[in-house]
N, C-alpha and C positions, 0 to 999 in steps of 0.2 A: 339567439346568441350562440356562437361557435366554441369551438372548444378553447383557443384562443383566450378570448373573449373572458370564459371562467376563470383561467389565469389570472387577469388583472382585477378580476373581481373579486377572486375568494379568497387566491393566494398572497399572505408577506410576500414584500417584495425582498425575497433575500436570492433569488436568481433569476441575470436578467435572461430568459426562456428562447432560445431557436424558436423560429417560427415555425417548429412542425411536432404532431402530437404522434406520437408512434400504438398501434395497436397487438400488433404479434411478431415474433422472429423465432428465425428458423437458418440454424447453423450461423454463420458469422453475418450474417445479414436481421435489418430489420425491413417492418410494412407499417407505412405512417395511413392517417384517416383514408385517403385518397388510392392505397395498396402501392405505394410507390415504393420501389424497392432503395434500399439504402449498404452497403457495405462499411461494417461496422471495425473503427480502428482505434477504439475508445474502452471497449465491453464493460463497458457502464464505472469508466473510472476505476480500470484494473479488478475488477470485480466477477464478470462473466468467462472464467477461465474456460471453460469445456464451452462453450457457445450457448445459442438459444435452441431450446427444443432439446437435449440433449436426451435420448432415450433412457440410460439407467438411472441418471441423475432424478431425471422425474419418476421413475419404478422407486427408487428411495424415498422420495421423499412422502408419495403416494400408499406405499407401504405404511408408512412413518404413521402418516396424520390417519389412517382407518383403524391404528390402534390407541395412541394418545397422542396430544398434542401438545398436553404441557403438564409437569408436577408439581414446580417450583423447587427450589435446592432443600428443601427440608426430606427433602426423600429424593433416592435415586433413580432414573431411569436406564434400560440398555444402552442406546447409542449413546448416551457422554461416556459412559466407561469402556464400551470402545472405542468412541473417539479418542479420549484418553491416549488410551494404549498404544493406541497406533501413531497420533500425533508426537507424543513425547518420543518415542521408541524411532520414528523416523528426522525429530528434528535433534537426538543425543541429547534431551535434557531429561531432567529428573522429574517437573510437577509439571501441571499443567491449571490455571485458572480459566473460565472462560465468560465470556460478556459479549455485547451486540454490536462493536464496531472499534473503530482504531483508535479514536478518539479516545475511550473508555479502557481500551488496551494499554494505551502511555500512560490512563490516571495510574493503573493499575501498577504498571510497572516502577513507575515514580514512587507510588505509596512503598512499592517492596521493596524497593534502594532505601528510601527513608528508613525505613521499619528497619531493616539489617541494619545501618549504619545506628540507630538510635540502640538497639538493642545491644549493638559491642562497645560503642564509644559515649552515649548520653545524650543531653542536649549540644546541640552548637555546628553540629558535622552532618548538613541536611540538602547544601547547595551541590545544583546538579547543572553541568557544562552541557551546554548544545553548538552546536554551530552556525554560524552567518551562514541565511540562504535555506535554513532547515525550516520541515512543514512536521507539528505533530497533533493538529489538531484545531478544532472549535470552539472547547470547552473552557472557563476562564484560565486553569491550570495549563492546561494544553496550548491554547493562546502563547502563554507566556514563557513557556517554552520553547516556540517557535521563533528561529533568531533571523526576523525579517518584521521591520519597524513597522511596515505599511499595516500589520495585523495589532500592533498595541496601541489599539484607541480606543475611544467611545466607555470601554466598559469599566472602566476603575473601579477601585483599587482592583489591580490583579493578583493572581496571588506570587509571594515573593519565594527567593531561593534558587535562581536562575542565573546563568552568565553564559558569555557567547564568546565563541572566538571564531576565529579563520580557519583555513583548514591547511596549516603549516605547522610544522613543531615547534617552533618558536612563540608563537600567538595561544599553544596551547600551553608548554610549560609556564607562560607568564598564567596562565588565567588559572593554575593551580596553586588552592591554598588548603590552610586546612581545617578548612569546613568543607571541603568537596567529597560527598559520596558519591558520586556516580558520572558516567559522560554518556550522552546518549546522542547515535546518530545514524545516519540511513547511509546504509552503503552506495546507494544515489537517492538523492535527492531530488525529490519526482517536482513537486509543486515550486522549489523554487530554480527550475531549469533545465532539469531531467542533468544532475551532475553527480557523473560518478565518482566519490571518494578514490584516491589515489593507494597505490599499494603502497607506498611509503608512509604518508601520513596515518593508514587505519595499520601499521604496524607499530607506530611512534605512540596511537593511543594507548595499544594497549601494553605497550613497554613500561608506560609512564602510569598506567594503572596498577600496574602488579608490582611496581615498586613501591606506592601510596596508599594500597589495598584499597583502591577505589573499584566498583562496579561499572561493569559496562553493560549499557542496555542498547539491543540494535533495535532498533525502528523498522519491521520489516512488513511493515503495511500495506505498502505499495509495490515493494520490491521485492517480498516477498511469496510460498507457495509456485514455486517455478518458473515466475515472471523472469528471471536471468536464465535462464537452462539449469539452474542448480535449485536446491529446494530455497534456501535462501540468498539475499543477495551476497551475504556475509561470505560465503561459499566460498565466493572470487576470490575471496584475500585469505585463503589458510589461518582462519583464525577463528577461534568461536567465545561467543559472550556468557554474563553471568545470564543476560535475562533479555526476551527475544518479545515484545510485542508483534502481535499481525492481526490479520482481519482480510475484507477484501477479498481478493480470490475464493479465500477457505469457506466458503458458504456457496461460491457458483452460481450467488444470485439470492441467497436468504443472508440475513444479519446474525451476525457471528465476529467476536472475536476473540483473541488470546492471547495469555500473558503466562510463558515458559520460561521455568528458571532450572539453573542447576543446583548440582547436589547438596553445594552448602548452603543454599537459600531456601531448601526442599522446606523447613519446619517455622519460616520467618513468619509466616502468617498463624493467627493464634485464632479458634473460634471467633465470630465474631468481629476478627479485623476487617475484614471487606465482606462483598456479596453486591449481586446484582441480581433481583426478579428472574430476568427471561435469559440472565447466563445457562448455557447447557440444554438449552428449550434441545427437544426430541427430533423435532422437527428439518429443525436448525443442522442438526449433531448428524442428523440422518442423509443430507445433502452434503456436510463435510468428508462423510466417511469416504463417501463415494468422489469428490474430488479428488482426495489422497490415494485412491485406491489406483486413478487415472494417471494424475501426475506420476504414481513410484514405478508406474510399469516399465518393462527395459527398456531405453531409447526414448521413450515419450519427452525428458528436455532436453538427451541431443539433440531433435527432430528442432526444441526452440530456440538451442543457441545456434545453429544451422539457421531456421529463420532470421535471426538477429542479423547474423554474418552475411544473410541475401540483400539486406536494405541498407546496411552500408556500403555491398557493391552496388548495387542497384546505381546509388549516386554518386559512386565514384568514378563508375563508369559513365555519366552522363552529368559532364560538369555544370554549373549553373551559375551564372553571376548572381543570382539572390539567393542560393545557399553557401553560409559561412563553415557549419561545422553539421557533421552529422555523429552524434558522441551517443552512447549508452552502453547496455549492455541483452542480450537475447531481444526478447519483445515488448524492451523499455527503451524508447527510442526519442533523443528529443533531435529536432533539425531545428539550428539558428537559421533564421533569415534575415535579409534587407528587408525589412519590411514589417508589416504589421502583420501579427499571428491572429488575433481577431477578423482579418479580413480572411485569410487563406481558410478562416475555417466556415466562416460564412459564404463563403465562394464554392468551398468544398462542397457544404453540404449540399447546393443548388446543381450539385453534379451526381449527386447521389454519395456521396465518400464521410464518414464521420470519422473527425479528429478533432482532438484535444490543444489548449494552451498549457503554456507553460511558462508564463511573463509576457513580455506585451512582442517581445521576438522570437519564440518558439514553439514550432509544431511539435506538441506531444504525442506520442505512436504507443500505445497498450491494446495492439489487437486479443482478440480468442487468442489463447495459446494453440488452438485446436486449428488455428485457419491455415489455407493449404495453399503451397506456392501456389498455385492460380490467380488464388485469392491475393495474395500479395501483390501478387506483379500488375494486378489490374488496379488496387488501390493505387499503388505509387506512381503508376499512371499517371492517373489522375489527379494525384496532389503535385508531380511534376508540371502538369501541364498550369495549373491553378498558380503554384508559385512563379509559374516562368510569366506568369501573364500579371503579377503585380507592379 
């Protein structure tokens, strides 16, 4: 039996697998069974921000695990109170919670929009606006928050307190009422097309928040940790939230995430209200410090909104009847095409190149932040040549 093979045997079917199993990687590249070399445009679903193999990354984390590797939050350890410090201190907020992924970030965040709005107003003021096209999760909560139909099935009841709108100000002041504590949304919207929020509309939110004293939570999971050239995607639009979920990046390949509020939200949470096991793990905290340490150095996200700004010429200079739009922002990249993005990516990868979907007509781009024009110019290549051939 091949490794394959293990696949359909051991694992739910909850993804349907490439046909290639990877063993080691080293810098923006991976080596599947075979040592067949692959250029990676994906980094594991916005995740592997400094690349594979990165040398202090693993001295951190190596460090980390020869003196503990886990205490549980009944006691504290070094690296989350540095992490701490340094997270909130670089992203302007005031607290910092942490937990093991994005999913678990938006409960998080959700529970602390509730929690404030229950604590100043009572019962009744709980429902929280997302928008059509938004991705915030797996979890039943999370599900239902996510304003894209094809995800609310199978699992009923979901749970309730949600509402969707478009992303116009019109669609939005209809959809406020008042029960609305909160609006949450990603400065792009990775999973449902890679689209970025306009500067008009993420100024109208929060106009229309600070009149209604609603909360705003940004979703920065995907888009966030320097994925745009800024620390958040938020960046782009001059404006900053009550409360900033992430994940992804911030770990550089361990599970990690977080839920940052400001100042007036610093005390909402009460012994007791929330907690998570392996939030804060040592280990975890000790690989984030050291992302943050990469990411804040001088010039490290000019160098990736300068990336960004290559792969929109790249195709603007090299026109394409089966490329519609090339839209994003730094090294969040989606390409519309004619055509089907499940093949271009199955095609891709028989060329050596890993890229992402992003609906059934979009090539999603989330290379290493860390990869280097070369590296670029040779992927786009190749997915040039892939889409010119569908």
């Amino acid at each position: 039996m091949n490794y394959l093979d293990y696949a359909k045997e051991y694992l739910m079917n909850t993804y349907n697998h490439l046909p290639v199993v990877f063993t080691y990687g080293k810098g923006c590249n991976l080596y599947d069974t075979s040592d067949k070399e692959y250029l990676d445009f994906t980094s594991g679903i916005g995740v592997m921000s400094l690349g594979y193999g990165n040398e202090n990354w693993i001295k951190a984390v190596e460090n980390q695990l020869e003196k503990i590797s886990h205490t549980s939050n009944i006691f504290l350890n070094i690296p989350v109170l540095e992490l701490a410090k340094k997270f909130t201190e670089l992203s302007k907020m005031s607290k910092v919670f942490f937990c093991n992924s994005g999913a678990e970030a938006n409960e998080g965040a959700i529970k602390l929009a509730r929690k404030y709005s229950f604590d100043k107003y009572g019962k009744g003021r709980s429902t929280i606006i997302t928008l059509n096209k938004s991705f915030h999760g797996r979890t039943i909560t999370t599900l239902e928050a996510t304003g894209q139909e094809k995800f609310h099935n199978y699992f009923y009841p979901f749970t309730e307190g949600f509402k969707y709108t478009d992303t116009d100000a019109k669609s939005l002041q209809e959809a406020i009422d008042p029960t609305c504590c909160a609006i949450m949304i990603e400065a792009i919207q990775g999973e449902g097309g890679v689209n970025p929020l306009s500067k008009e509309f993420v100024s109208k939110v929060f106009e229309i928040s600070e009149k209604n004293d609603i909360l705003i939570i940004c979703d920065e999971v995907q888009c966030g940790i320097g994925r745009t050239g800024k620390m958040y995607g938020f960046n782009n639009y001059d404006v900053h939230p009550d409360i900033i979920s992430t994940a992804k990046a911030l770990g550089g390949g361990l599970p990690i995430g977080a839920v940052l509020c400001n100042e007036k939200l610093k005390d909402t949470f009460k012994y007791g209200d929330h907690g998570s096991t392996f939030g804060g793990n040592p280990v975890c905290t000790a690989g984030a410090i050291e992302v943050l340490n990469t990411i804040s150095k001088e010039g490290f996200l000019d160098k990736v909104s300068e990336k960004g700004q290559f792969i929109k010429e790249y195709f603007k200079n090299k026109p394409s009847k089966n490329v519609v739009e090339v839209r994003g922002i730094g090294l969040m990249v989606g390409v519309e095409i004619n055509g089907e993005s499940s093949k271009v990516q199955k095609k891709a990868l028989e060329q050596g190149l890993l890229v992402l979907t992003a609906g059934s007509n979009v090539v999603r781009l989330l290379p290493p932040l860390v990869i280097s024009g070369e590296e670029l110019e040779k992927g786009l290549n190749i997915l040039y040549e892939v889409i010119e051939s569908i």
